[in-house]
C-alpha positions in Angstrom: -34.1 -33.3 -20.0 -36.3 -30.4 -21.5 -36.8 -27.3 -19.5 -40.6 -28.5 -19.8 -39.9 -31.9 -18.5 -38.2 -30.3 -15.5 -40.6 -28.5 -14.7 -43.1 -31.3 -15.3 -40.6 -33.3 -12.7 -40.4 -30.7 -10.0 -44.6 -30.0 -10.2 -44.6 -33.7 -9.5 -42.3 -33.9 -7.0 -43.9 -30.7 -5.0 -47.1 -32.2 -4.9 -45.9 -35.3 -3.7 -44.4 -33.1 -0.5 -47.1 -31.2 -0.1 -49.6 -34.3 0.7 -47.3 -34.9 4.0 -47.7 -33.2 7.0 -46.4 -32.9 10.5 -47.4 -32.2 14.1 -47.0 -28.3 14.1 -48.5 -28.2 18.0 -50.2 -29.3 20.9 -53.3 -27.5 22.7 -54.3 -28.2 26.3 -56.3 -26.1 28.7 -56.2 -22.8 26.2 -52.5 -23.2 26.1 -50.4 -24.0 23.4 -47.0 -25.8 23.1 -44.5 -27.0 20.2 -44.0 -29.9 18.5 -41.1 -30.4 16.4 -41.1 -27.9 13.2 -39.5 -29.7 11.0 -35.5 -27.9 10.0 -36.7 -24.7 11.9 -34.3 -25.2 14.6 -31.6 -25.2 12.8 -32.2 -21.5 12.3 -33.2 -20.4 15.8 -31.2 -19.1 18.7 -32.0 -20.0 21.2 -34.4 -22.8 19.9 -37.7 -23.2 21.7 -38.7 -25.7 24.3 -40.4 -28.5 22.1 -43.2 -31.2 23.6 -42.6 -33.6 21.0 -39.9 -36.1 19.6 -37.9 -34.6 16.7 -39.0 -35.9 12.7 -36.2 -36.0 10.2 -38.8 -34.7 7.3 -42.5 -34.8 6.9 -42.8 -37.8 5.0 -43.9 -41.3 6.0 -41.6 -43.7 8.6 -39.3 -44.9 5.7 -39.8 -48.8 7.1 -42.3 -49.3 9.8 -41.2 -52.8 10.3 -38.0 -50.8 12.1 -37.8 -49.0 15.3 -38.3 -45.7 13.5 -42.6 -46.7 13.8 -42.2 -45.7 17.0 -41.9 -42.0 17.4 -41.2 -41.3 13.5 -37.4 -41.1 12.0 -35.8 -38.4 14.0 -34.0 -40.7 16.2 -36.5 -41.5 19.0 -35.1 -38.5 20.8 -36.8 -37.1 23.6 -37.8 -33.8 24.1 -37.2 -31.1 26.3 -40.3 -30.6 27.4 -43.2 -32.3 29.4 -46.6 -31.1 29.0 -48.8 -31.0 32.6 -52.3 -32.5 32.4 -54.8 -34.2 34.3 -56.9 -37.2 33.3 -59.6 -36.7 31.3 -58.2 -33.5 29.7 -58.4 -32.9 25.9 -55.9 -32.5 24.2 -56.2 -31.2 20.4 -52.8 -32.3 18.0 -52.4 -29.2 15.3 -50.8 -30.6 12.2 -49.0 -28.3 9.4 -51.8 -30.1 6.6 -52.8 -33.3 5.6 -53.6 -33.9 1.9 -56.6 -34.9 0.6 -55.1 -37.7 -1.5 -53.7 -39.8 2.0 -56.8 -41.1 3.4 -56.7 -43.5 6.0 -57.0 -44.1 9.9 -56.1 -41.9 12.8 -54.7 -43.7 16.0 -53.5 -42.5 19.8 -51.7 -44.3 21.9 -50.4 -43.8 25.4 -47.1 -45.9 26.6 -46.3 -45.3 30.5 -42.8 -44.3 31.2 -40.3 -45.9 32.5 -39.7 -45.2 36.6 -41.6 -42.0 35.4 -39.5 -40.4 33.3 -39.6 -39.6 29.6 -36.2 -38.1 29.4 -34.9 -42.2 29.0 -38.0 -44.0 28.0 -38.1 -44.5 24.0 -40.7 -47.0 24.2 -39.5 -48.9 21.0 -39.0 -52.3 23.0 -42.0 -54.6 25.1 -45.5 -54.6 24.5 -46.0 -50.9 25.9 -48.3 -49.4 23.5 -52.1 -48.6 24.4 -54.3 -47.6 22.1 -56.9 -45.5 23.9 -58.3 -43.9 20.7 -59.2 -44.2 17.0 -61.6 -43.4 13.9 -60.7 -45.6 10.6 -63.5 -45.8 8.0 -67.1 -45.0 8.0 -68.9 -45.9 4.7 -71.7 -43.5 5.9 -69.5 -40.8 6.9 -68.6 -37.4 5.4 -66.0 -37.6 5.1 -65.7 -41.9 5.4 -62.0 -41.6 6.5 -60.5 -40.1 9.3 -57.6 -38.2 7.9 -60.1 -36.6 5.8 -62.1 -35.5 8.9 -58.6 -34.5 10.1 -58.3 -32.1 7.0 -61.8 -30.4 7.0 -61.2 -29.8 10.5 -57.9 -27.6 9.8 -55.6 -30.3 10.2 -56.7 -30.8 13.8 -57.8 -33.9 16.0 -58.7 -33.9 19.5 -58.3 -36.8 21.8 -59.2 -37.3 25.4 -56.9 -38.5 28.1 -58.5 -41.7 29.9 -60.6 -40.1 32.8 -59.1 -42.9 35.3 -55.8 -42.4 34.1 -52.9 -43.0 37.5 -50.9 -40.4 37.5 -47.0 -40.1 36.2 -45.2 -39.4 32.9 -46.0 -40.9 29.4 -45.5 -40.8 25.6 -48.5 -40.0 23.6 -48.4 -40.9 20.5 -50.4 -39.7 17.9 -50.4 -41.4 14.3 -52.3 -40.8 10.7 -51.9 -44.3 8.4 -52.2 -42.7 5.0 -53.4 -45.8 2.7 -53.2 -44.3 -1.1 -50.3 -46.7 -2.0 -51.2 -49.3 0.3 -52.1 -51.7 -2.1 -48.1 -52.6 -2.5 -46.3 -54.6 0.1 -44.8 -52.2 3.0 -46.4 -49.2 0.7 -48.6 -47.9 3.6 -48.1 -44.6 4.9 -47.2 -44.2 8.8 -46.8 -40.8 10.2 -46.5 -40.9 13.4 -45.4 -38.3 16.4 -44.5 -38.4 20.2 -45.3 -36.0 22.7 -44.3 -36.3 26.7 -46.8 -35.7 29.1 -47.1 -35.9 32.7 -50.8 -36.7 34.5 -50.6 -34.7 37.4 -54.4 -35.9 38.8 -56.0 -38.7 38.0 -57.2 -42.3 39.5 -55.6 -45.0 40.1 -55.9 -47.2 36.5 -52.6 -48.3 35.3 -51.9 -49.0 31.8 -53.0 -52.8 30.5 -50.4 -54.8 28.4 -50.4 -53.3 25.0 -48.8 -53.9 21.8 -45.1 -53.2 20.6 -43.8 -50.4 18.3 -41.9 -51.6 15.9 -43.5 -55.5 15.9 -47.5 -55.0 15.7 -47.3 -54.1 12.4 -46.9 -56.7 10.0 -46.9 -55.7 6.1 -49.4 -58.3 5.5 -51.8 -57.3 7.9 -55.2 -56.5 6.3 -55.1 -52.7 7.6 -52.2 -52.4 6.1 -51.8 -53.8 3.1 -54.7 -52.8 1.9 -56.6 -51.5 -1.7 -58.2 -48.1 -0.6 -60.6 -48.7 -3.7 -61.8 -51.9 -3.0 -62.8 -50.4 0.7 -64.7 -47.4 -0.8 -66.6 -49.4 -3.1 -67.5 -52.1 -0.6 -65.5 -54.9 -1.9 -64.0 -55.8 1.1 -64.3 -54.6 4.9 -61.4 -52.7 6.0 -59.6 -53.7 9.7 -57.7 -51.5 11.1 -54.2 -52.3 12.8 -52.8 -52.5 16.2 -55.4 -54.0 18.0 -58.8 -52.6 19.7 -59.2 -49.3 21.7 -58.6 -50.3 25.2 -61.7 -50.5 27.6 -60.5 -47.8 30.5 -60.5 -45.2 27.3 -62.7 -42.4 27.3 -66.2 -42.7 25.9 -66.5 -42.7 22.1 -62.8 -43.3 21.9 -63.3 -45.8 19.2 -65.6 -43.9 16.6 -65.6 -46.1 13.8 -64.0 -49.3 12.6 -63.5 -52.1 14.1 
């Protein structure tokens, strides 16, 4: 290989990493706390308390048919810390970036832990998963997709906890779908993240049935195997996956899509 060729390769290659990204933080109230930074700890001593489950990389879930959909590749393993909220709190998920080339949806989920508590919950078996927010794609927005939003708004998306919400401990999982290969078989993009939080107010709503993570998504499904051109130029109507906002959600939870 040529030294220009190499460097050709390695251009390539960097821009391909660069169009990842990763949940750098979490806000609530005014107050900020970790998520995983991905191969930071390794260099840290002590290493900080972190609020979300640890990611191998920043790419994509390398299968999301396995149980690595669930909290991203990194094990499943929980975290030290718990972030304290109430229901009907906001709470704003800080990313590293988001590239401009991986458009696609943006979904929360909330999954109830286990005799309340996080610590042994990994939430990648039973139909625990709630989806109690998303925006997919808008042909009159602008930007029409969410993780384009996501990226104008310096990599940040805010979400509101259920205002009824019981209280206890759960896993909130925030995920960006990034669709720009999409149009091959298990090509789609999933990048998702798990943070532990406990409600310490709230009413008395406990979570409905959900879905299951890994199981709900199928690599045929239309939301996920999907042509992002044929959706931007109105050839077909795009459907996003794992099922509709739930009910008990907080208003304008579901912003777009169906």
């Amino acid at each position: 290989m040529t030294p220009l060729s190499s460097i050709a390769v390695f251009i390539g290659l960097a821009s391909l990493v660069s169009g990842h990204g990763f949940l750098k933080s979490i806000t609530v109230g005014g107050k900020n706390y970790l998520a995983w930074q991905v191969g930071q700890d390794n260099y840290l001593n002590p290493p900080p308390i972190r609020y979300a489950r640890q990611l191998t990389n920043n790419g994509p879930v390398p299968d999301f048919t396995t149980k690595d959909i669930t909290c991203g590749a990194g094990g499943n393993i929980p975290a030290q810390g718990v972030i304290e909220l109430k229901a009907g709190d906001k709470v704003t998920f800080n990313w590293d970036q988001w590239g401009s080339s991986h458009s696609g949806p943006v979904f929360t989920y909330l999954a109830k832990c286990a005799n309340n508590d996080c610590k042994t919950f990994k939430g990648d078996t039973g139909n625990v998963w709630v989806k109690i927010e998303q925006l997919s794609y808008n042909p009159q927005g602008r930007p029409p997709w969410a993780s384009d939003l996501l990226r104008e708004q310096g990599a940040k998306w805010s979400v509101t906890i259920p205002p009824k919400l019981a209280p206890g401990e759960y896993l909130l999982r925030h995920e960006i779908l990034g669709l720009h290969v999409a149009e091959r078989r298990l090509g789609a993009q999933f990048y998702p993240s798990c943070t532990q939080i406990w409600v310490t107010q709230g009413g008395t709503t406990q979570l409905p049935e959900g879905i299951a993570l890994p199981g709900a998504y199928k690599p045929e499904d239309p939301g996920i195997l999907a042509a992002l051109w044929k959706i931007q130029q109105g050839q077909t109507q795009y459907v996003a996956p794992g099922g509709p906002v739930w009910s008990e959600a907080a208003p304008n939870a579901n912003r777009a899509g169906p």
